[in-house]
C-alpha positions in Angstrom: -10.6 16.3 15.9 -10.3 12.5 14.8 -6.8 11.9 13.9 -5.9 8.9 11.4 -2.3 8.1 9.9 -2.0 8.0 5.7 0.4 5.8 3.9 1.4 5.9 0.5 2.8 2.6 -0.4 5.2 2.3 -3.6 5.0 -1.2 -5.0 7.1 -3.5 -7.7 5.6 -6.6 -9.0 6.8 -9.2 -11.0 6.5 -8.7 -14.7 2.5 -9.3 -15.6 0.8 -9.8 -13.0 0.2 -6.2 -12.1 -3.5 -6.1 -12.5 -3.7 -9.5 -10.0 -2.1 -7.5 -7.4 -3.6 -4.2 -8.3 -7.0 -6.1 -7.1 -5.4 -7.6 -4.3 -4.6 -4.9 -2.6 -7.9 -2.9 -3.1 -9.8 -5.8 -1.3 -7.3 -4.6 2.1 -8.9 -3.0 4.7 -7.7 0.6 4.8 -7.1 0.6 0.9 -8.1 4.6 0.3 -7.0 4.4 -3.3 -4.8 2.1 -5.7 -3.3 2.9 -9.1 -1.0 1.3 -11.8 1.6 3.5 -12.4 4.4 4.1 -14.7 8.0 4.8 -13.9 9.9 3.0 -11.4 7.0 1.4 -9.3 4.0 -0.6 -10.7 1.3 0.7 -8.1 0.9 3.2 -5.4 -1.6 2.6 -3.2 -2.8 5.1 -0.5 -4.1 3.4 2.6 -5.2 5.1 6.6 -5.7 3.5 9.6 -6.2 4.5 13.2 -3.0 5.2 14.2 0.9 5.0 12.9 1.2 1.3 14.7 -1.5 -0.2 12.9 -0.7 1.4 9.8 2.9 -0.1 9.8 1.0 -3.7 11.2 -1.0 -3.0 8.0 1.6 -3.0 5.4 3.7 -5.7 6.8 1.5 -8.1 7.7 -1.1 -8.0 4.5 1.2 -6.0 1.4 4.1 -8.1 2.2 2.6 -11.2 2.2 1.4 -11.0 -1.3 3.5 -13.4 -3.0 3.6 -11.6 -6.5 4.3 -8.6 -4.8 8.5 -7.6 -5.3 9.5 -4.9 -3.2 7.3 -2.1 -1.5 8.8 1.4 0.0 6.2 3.0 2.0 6.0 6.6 3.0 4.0 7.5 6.2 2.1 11.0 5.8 3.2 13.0 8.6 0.5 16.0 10.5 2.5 18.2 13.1 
């Protein structure tokens, strides 16, 4: 059985420019699935990799760097 890890990434943008980023972060590798939303975040985005460590190398080194992009919270799916 093929193991992957699943994210779910909670993301505020600045004021307008949610579609922008909403397309930015369906061109990331990994991107399962990525929705405006309303309420307290902008977009959830569910994204897998091949393990937990390059999940988290993922998010921090592509979400994070995307300049319109406010504040993320990211919750790691967890199989025991």
């Amino acid at each position: 059985m093929i193991k992957i890890a699943t994210a779910y990434v909670l993301i505020i943008t600045d004021v307008g420019v949610e579609m922008d980023v909403l397309e930015q972060i369906k061109a990331i590798e990994g991107v399962e699935e990525a929705y405006l939303v309303y309420g307290n975040y902008d977009i959830i985005a569910k994204v897998t990799s091949k393990d937990v460590n390059d999940l988290k190398k993922r998010v921090i080194g592509q979400f994070r760097t995307i300049q319109k992009i406010r504040n993320t919270m990211t919750l790691i799916g967890v199989d025991e």
